[in-house]
N, CA and C of each residue as an Amber inpcrd file, in Angstrom:
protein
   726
 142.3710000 284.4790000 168.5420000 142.1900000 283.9900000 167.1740000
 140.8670000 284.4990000 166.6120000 140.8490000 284.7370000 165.3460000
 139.9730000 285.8390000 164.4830000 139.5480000 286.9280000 165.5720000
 140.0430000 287.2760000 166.4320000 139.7830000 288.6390000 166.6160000
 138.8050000 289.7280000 166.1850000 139.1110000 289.7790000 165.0870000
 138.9030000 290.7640000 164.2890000 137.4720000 290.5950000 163.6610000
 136.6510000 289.7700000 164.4100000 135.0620000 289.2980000 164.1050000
 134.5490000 289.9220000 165.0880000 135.0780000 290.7740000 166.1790000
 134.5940000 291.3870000 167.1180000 133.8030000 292.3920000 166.9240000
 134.4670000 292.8870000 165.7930000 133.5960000 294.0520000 165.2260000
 133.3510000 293.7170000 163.6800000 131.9990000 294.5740000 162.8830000
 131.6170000 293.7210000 161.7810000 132.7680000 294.3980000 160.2590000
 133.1710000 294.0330000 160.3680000 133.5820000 294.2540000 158.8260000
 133.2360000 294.5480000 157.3190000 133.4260000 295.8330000 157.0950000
 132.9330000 296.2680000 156.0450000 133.7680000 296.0770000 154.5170000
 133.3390000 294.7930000 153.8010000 133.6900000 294.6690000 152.3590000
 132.9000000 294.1400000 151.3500000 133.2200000 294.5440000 150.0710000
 132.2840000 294.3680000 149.2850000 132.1870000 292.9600000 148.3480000
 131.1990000 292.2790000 148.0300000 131.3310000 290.7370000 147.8290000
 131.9090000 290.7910000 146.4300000 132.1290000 289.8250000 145.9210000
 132.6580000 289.8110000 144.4650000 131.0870000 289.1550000 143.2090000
 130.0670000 288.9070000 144.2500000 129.3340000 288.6720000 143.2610000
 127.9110000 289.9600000 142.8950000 128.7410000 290.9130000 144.2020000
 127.7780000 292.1680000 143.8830000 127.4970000 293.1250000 142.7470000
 129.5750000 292.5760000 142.3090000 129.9010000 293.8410000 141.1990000
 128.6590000 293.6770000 140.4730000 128.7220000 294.9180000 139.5520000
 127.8370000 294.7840000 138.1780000 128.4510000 293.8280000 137.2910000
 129.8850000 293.8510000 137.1130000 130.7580000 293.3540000 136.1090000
 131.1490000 292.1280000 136.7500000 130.6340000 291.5250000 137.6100000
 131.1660000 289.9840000 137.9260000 131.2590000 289.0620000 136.6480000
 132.1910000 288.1660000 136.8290000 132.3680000 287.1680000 135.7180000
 131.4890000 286.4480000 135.8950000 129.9090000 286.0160000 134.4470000
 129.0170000 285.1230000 134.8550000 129.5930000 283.9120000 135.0950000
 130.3430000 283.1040000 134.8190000 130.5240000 281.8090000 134.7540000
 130.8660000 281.7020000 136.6030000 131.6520000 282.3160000 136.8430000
 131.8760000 282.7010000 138.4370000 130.7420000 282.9270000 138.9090000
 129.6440000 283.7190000 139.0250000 128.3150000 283.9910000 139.3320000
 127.5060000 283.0520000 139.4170000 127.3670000 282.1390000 138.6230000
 126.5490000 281.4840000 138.1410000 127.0100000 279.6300000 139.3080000
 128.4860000 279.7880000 139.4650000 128.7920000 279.0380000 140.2320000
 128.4880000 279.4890000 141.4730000 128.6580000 280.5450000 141.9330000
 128.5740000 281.2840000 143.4040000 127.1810000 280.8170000 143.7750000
 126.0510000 281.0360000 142.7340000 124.9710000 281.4490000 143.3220000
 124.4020000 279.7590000 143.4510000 124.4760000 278.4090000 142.4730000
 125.0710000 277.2180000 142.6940000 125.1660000 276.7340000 143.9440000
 126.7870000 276.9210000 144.8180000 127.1020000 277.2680000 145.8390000
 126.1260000 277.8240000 146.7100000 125.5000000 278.7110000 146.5170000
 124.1480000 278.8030000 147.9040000 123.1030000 278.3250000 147.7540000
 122.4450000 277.4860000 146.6300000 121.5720000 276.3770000 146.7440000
 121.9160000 275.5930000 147.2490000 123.0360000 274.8390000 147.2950000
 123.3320000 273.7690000 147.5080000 123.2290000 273.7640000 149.2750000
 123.9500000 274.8130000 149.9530000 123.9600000 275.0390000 150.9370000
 122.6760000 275.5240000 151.9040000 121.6750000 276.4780000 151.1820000
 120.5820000 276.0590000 151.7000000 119.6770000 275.2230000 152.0330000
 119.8590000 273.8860000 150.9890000 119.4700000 273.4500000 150.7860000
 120.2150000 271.9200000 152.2900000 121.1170000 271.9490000 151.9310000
 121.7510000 270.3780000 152.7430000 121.7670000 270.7670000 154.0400000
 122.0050000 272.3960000 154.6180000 121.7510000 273.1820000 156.0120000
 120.2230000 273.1620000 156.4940000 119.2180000 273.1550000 155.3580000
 118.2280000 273.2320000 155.5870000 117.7540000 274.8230000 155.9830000
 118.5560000 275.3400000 155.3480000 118.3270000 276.8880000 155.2710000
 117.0550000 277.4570000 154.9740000 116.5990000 276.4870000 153.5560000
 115.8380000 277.1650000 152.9540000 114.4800000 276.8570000 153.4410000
 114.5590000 276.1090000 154.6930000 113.2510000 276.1800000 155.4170000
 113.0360000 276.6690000 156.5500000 113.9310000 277.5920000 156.8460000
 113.5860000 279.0480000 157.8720000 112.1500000 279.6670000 157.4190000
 111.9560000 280.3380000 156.4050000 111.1490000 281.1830000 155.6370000
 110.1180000 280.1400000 155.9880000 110.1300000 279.2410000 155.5340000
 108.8600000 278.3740000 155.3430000 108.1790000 277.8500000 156.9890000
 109.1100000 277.8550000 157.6560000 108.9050000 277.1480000 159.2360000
 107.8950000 278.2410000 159.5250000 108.4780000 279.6580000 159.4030000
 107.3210000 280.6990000 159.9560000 106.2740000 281.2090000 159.4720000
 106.5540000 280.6250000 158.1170000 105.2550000 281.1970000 156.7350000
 104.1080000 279.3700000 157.5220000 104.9140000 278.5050000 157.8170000
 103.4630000 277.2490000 158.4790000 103.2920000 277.9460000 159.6180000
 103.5120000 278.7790000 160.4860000 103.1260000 279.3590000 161.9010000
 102.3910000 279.9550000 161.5420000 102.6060000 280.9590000 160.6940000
 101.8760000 282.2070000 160.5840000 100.2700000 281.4990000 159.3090000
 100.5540000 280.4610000 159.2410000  99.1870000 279.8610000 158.5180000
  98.2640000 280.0800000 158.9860000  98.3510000 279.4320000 159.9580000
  97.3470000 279.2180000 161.0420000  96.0820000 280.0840000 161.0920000
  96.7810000 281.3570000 161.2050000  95.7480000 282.4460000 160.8290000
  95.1050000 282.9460000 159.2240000  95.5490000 282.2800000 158.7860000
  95.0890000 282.6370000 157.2450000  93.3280000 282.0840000 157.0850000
  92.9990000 282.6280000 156.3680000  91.3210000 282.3040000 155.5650000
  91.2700000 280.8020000 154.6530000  90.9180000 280.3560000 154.6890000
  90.8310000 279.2490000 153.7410000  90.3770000 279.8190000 152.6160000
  90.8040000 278.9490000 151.2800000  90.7650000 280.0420000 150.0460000
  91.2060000 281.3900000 149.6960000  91.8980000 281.7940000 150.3450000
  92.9050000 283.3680000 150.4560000  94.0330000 283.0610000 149.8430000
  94.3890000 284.0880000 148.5530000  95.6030000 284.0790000 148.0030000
  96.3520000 285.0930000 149.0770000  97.5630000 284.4460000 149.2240000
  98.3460000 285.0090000 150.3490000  99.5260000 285.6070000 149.4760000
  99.3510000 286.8380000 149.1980000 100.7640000 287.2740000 148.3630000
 102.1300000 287.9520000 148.9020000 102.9580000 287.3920000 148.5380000
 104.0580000 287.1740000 149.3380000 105.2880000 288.3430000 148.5690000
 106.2930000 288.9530000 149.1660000 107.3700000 289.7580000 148.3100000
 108.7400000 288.8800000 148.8600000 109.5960000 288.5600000 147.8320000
 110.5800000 288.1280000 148.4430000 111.9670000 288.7770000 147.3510000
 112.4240000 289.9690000 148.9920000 113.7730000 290.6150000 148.8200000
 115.1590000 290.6830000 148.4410000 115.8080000 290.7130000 147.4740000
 117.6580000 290.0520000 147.2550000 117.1080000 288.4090000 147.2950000
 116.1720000 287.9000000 146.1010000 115.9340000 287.0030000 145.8800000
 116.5960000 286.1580000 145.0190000 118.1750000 286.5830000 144.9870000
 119.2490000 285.6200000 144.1330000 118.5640000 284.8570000 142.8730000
 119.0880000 283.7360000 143.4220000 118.6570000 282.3580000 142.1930000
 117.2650000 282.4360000 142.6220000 116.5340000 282.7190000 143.3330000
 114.8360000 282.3060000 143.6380000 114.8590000 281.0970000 144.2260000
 115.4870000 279.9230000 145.0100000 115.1330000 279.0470000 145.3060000
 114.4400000 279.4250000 146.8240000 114.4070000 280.5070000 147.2510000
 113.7030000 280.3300000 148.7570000 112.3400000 280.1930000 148.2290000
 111.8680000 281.4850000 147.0350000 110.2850000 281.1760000 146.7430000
 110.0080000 280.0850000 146.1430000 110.8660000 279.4290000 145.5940000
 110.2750000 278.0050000 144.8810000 110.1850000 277.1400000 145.7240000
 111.0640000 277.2290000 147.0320000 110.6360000 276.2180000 148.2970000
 109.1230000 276.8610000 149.0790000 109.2820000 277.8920000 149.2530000
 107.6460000 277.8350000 149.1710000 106.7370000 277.9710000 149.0840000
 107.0470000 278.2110000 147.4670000 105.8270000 277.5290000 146.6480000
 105.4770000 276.1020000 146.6240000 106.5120000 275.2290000 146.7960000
 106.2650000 273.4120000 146.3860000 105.2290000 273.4410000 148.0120000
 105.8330000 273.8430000 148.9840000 104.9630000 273.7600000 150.3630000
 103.7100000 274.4350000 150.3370000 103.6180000 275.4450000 149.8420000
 102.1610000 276.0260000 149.5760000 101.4430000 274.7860000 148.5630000
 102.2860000 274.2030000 147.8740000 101.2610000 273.6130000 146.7660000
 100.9580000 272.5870000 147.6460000 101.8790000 271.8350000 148.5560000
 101.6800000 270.5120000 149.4190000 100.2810000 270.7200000 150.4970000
 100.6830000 272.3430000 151.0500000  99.4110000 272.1970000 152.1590000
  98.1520000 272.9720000 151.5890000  98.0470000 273.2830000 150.2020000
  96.9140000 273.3100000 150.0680000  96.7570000 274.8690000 150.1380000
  97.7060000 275.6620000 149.9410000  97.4560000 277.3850000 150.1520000
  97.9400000 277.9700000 148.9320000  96.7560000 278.6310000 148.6910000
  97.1620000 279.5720000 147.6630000  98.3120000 280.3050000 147.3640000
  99.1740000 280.4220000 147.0640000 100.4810000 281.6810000 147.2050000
 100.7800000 282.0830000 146.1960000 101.2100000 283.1100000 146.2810000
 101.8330000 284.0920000 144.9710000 103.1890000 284.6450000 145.4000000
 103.9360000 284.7300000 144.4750000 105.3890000 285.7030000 145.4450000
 105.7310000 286.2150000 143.8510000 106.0620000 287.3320000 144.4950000
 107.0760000 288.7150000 143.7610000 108.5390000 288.4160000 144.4810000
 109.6350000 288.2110000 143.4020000 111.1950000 288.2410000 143.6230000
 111.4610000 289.2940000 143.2880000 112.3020000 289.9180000 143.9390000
 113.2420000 291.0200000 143.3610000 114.7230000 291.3560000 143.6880000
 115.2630000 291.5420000 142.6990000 116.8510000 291.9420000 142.9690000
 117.1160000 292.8090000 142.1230000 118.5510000 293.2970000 142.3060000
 118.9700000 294.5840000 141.3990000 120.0960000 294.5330000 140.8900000
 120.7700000 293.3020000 141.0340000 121.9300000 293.1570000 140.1280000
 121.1070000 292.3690000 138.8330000 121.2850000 293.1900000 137.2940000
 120.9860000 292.6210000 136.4100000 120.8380000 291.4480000 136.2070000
 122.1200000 290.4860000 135.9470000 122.2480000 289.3490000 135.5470000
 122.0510000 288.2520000 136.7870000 121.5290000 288.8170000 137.9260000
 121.0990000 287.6320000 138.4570000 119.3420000 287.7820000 138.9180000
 119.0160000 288.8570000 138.3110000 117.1230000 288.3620000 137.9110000
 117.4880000 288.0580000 136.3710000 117.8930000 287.9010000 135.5070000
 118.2110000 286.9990000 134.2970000 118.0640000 285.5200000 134.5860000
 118.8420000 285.2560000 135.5120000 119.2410000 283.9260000 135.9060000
 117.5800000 283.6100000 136.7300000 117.2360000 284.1790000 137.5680000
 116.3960000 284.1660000 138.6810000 114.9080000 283.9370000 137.5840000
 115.2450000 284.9300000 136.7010000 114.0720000 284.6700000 135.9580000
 113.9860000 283.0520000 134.7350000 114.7330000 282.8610000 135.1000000
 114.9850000 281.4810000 134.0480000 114.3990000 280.2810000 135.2500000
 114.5850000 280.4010000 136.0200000 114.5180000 279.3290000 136.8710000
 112.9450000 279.7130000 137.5830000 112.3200000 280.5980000 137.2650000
 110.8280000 280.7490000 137.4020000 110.3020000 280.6280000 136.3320000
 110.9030000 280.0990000 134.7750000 109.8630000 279.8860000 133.7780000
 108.6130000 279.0490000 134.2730000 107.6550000 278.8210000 133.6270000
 106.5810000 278.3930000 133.6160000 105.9810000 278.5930000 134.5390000
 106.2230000 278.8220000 135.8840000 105.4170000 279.0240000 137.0530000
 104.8710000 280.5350000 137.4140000 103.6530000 280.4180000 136.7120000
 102.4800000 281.2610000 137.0170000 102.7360000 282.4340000 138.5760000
 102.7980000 281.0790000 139.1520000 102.6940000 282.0170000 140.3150000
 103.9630000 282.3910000 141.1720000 104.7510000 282.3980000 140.6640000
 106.0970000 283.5110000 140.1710000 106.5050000 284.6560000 139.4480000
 106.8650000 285.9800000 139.9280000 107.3750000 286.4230000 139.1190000
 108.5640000 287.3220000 139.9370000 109.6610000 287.3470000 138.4600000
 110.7010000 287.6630000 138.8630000 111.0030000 289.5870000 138.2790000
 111.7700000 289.9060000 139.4770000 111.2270000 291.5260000 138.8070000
 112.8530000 292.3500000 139.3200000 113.1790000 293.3710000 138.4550000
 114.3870000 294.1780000 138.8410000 114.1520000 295.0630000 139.3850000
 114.6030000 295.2060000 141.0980000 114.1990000 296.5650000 141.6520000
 114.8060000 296.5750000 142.6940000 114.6690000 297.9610000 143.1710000
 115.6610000 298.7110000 144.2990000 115.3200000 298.0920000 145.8820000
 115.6030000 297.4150000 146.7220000 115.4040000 296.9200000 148.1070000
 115.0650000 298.1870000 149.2890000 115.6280000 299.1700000 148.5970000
 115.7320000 300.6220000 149.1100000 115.0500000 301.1660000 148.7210000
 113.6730000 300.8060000 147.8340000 113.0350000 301.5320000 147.2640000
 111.9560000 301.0460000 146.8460000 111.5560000 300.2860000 147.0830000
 110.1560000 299.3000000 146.5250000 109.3180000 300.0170000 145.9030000
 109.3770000 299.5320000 144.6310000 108.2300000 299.7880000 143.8560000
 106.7540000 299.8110000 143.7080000 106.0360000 299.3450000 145.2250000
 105.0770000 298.8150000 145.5160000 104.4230000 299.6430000 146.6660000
 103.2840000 299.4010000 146.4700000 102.2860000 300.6810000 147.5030000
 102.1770000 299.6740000 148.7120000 101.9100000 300.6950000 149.9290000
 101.5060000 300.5620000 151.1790000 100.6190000 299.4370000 151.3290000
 100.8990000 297.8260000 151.8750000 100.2740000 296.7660000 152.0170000
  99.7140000 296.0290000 150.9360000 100.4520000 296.3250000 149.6420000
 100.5810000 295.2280000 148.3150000 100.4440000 294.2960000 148.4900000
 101.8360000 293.5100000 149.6080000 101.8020000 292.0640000 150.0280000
 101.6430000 292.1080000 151.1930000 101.1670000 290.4220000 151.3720000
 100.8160000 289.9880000 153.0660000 101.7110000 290.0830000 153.8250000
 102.8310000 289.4200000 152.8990000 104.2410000 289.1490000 153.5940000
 105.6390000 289.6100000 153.1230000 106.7740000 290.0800000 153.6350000
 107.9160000 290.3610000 152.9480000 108.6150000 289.5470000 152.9720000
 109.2660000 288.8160000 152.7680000 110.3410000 287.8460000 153.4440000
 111.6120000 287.7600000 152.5360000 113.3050000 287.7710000 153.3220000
 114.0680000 288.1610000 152.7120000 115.3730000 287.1430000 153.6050000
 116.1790000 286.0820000 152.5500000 116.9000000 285.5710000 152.9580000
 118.4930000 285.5620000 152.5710000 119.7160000 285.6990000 153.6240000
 120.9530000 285.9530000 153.1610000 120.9280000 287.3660000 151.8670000
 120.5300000 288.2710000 152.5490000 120.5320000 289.6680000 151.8410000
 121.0210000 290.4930000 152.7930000 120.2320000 290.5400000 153.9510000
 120.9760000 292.5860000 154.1890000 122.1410000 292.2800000 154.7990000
 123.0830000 291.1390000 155.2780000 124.8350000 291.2140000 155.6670000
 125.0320000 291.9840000 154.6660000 124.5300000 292.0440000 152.9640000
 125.2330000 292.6450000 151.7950000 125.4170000 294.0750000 152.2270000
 124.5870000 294.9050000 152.8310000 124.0410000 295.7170000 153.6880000
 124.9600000 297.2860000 154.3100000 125.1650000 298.1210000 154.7880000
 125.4040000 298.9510000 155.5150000 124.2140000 299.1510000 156.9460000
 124.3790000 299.6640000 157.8690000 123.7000000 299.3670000 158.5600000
 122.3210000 300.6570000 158.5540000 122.5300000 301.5620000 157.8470000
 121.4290000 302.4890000 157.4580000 120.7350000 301.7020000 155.9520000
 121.4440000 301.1870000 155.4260000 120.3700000 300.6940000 154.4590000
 119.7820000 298.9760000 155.2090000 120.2710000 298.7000000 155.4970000
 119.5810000 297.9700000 156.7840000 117.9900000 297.7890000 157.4370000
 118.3080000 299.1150000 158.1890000 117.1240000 299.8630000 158.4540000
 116.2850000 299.9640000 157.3260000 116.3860000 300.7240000 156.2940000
 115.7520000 301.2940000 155.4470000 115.0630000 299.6830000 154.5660000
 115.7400000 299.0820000 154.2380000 115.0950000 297.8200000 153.9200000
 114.0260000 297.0790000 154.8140000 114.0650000 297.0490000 156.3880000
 113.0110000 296.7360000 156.8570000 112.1520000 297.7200000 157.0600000
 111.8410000 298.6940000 156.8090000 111.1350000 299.7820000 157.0650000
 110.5040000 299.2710000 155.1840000 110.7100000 299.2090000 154.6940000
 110.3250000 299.3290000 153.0110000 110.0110000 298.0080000 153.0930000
 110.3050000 296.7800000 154.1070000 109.5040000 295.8770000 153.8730000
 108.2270000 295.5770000 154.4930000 108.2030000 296.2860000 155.6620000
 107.5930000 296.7320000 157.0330000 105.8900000 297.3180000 156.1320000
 106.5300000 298.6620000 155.5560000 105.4760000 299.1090000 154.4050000
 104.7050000 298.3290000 153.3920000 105.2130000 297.5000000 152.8090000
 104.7100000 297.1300000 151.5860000 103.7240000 295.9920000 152.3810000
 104.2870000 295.0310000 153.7740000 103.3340000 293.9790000 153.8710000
 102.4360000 294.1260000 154.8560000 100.9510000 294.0220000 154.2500000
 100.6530000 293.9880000 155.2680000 100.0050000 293.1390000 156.6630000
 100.7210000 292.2850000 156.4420000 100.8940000 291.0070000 157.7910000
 102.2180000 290.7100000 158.3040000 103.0700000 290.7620000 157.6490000
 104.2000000 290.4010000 158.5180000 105.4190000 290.6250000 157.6880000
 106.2250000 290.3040000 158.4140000 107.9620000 290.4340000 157.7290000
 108.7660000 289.2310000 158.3640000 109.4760000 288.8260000 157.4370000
 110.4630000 287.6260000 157.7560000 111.7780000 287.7630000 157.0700000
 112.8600000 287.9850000 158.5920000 114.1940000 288.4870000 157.7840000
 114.9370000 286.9880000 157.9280000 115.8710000 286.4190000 157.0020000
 116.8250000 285.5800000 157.5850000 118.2620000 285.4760000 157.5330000
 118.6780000 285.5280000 157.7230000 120.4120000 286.0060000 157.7510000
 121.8000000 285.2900000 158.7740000 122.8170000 285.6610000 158.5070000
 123.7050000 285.0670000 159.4270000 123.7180000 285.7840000 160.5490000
 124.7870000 285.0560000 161.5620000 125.1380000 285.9440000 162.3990000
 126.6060000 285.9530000 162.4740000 127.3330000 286.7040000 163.2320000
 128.8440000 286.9200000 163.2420000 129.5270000 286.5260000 164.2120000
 129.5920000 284.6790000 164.3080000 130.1530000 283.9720000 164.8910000
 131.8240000 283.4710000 164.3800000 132.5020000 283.2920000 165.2750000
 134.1670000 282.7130000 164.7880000 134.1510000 280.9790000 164.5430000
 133.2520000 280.6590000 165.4370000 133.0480000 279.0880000 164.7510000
 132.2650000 278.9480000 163.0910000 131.5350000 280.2510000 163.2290000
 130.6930000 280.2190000 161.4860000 131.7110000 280.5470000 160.2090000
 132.7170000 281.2270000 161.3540000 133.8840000 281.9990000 159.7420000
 134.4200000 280.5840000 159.8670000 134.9020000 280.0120000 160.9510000
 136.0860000 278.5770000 160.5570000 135.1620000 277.6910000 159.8090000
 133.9940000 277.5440000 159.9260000 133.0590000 276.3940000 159.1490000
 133.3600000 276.9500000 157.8000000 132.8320000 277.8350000 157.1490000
 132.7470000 278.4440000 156.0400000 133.7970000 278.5210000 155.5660000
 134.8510000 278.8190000 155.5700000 136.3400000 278.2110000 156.0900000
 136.6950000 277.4260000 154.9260000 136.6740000 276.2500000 155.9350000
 136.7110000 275.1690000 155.7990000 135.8510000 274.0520000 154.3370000
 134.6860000 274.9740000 154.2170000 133.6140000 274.1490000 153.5890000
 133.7830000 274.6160000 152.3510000 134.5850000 275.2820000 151.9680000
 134.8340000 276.1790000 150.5830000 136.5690000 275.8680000 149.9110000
 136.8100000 275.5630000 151.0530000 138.4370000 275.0350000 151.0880000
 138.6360000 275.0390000 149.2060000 137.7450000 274.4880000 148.1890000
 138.4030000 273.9810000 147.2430000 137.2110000 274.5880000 146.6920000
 136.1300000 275.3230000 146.5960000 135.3300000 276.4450000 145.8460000
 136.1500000 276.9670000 145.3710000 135.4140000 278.0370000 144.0900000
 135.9920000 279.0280000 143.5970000 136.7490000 280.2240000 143.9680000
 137.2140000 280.7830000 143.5860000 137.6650000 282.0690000 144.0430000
 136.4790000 283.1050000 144.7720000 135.5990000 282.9160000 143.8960000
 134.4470000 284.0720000 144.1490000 133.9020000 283.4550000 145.8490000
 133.4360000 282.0720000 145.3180000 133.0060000 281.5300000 146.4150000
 133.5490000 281.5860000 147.9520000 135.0660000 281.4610000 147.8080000
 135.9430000 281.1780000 148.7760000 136.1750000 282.7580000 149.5400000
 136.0840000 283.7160000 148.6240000 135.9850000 285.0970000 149.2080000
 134.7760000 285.3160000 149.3450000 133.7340000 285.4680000 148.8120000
 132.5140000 286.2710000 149.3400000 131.3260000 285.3590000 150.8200000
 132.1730000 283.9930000 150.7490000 131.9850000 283.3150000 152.2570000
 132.6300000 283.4310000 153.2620000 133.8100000 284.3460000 153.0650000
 134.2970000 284.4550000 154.3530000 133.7060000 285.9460000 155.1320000
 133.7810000 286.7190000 153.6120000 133.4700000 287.9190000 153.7020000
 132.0190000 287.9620000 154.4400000 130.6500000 287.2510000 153.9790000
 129.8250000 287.2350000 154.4780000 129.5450000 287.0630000 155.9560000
 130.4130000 286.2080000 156.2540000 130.4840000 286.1680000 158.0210000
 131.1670000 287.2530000 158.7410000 132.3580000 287.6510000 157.5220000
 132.9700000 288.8520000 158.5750000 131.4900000 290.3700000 158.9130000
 130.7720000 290.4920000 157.5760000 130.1890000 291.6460000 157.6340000
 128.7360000 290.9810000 158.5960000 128.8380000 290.0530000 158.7560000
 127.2490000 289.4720000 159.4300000 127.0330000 290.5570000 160.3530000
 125.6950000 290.1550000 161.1980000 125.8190000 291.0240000 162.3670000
 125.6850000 290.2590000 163.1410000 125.7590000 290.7290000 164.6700000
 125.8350000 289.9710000 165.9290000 124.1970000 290.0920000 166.1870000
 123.7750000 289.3460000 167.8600000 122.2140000 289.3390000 167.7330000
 122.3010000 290.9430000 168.6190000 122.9760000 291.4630000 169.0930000
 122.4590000 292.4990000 169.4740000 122.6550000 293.8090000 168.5990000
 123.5700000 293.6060000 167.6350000 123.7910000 294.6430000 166.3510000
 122.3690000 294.4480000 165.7540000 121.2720000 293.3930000 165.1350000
 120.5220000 293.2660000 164.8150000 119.1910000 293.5080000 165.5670000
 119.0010000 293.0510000 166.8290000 118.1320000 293.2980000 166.9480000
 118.0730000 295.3120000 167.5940000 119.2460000 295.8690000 167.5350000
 118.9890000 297.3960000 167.2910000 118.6540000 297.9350000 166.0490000
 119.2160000 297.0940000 165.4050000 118.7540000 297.4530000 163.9270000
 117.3870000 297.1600000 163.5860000 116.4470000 296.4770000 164.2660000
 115.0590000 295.8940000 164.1070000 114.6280000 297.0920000 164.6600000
 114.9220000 297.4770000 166.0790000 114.3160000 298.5090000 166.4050000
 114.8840000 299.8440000 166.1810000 115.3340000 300.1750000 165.6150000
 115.6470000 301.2260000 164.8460000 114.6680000 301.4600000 163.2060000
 114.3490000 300.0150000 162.9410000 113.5620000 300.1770000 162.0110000
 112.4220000 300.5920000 162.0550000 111.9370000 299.9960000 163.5760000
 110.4480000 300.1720000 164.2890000 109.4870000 299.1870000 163.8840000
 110.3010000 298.4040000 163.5700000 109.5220000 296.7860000 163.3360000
 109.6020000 295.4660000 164.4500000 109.7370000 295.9930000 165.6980000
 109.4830000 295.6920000 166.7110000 108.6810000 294.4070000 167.0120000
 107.6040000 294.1110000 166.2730000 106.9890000 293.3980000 166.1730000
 107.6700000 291.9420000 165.7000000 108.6820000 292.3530000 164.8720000
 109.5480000 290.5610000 164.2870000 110.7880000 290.2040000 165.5770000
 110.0260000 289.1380000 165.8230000 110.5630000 288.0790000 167.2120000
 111.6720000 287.7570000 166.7990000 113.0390000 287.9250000 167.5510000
 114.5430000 287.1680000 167.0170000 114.5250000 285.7960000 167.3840000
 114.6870000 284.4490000 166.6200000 115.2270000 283.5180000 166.5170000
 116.5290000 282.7230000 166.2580000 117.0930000 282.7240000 166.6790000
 118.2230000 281.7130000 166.7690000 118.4070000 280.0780000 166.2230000
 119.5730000 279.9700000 165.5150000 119.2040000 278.3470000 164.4130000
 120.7650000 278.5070000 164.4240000 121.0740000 276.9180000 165.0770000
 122.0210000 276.2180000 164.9280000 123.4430000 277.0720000 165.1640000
 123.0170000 278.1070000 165.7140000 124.2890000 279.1850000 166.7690000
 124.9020000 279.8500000 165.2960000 124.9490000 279.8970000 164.6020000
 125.3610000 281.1850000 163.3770000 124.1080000 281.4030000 162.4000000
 122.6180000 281.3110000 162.3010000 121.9790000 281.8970000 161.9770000
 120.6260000 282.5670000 162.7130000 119.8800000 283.3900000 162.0860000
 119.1720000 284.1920000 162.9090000 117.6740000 284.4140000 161.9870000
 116.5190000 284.4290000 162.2590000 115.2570000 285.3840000 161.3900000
 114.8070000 285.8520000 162.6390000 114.2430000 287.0040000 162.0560000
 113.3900000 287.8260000 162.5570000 112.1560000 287.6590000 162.2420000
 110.8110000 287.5370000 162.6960000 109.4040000 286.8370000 162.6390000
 109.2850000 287.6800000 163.2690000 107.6960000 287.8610000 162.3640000
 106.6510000 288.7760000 162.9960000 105.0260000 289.1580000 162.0340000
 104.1030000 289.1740000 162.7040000 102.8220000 290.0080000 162.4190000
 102.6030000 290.8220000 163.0810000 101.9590000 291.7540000 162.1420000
 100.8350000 292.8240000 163.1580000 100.0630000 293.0360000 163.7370000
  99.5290000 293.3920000 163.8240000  98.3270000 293.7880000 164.5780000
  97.0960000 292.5390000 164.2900000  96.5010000 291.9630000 164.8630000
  96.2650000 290.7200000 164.6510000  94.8140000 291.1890000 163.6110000
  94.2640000 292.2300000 164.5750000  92.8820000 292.7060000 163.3850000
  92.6370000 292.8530000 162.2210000  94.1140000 293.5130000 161.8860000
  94.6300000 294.1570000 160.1520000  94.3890000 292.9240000 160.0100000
  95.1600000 291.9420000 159.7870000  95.5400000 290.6140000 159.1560000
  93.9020000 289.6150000 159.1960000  92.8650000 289.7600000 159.7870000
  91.7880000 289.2910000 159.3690000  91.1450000 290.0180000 158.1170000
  91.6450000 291.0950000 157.8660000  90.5880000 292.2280000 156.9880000
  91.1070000 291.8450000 155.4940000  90.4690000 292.3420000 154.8640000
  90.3080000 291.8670000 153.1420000  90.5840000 290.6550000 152.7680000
């Protein structure tokens, strides 16, 4: 039974098109707040951004890039935690489907220390150690496995302290959950969740893909047997300097 999760599956989501129906979109993306949120998803990013505190300067703006940043709720989670413990933060969002930095950018009004920006994941617009940190959640399954690579390598570049990937993995108990939990979602929803688990990767598809990137340095973690981040800093010296 599902079989066919053995190997990863290559299809394309329905909320990738350019031409997705917003009202569908707008529910989809809905649909993964909600779920980060009650899974407690959206405090992966943040669990390793309080580890990796530790080492920070007191009074240091810590500027952060965050990758296939959908609706933006991973940086607004933490930002509210940066504001709670007292740390400066800044984060850059970016995505490249139009109408969802539209959306992304609506839901960062007023907050300063947000901004929402349209750009290539494959291509960062940003020079060699811009930000401290990259961090990128439920994005590269969207993925091929050379642009994969190429996304942690371009996130690898831009930060210079660390990288934080978070993503599924390609479990048959995660497709029956997802399954199941969408049973009466939308169309969009009900396909691009199953789809997402079929294209996930496994932990050893990923962590070749880490080292293939040559980002070696981000530690694989395991959460609740179908998800996964990758954590990591560099060189511990860099990360005291400026």
């Amino acid at each position: 039974m599902l079989d066919f999760l053995s190997d990863r599956q290559h299809q394309p989501e329905m909320l990738d098109a350019p031409d997705a129906d917003p009202r569908s979109l707008l529910k989809s993306l809905s649909y993964i707040r909600i779920m980060n949120r009650l899974l407690g998803y959206d405090r992966l990013i943040v669990r390793h951004l309080e580890r990796f505190s530790s080492r920070w300067t007191p009074g240091q703006t810590i500027r952060i890039l965050d990758v296939g940043t959908g609706s933006a709720d991973i940086p607004l989670k933490v930002l509210k935690w940066a504001e709670r413990r007292g740390f400066e933060v800044r984060i850059v969002a970016i995505d490249l489907h139009a109408y969802i930095v539209q959306q992304a950018g609506r839901a960062a009004e007023g907050i300063a220390k947000l901004a929402v920006v349209r750009a290539d994941a494959l291509l960062l617009p940003f020079g060699e150690g811009a930000f401290d940190y990259a961090i990128t959640s439920m994005f590269i399954h969207h993925l091929d496995e050379a642009a994969v690579a190429r996304v942690m390598q371009e996130m690898s570049r831009v930060a210079r302290r660390g990288i934080i990937v978070s993503d599924l993995l390609r479990r048959r108990h995660a497709y029956a959950f997802i399954t199941l939990a969408t049973l009466f979602a939308t169309k969009m929803v009900r396909h691009d969740a199953r789809v997402s688990v079929a294209q996930a990767f496994s932990e050893p598809e990923i962590l070749a893909l880490r080292d293939r990137a040559g980002v070696n340095y981000a530690a694989y973690h395991p959460y609740m047997g179908h998800r996964f981040v990758l954590a990591g800093e560099k060189d511990s010296s860099a990360n005291q300097s400026g």
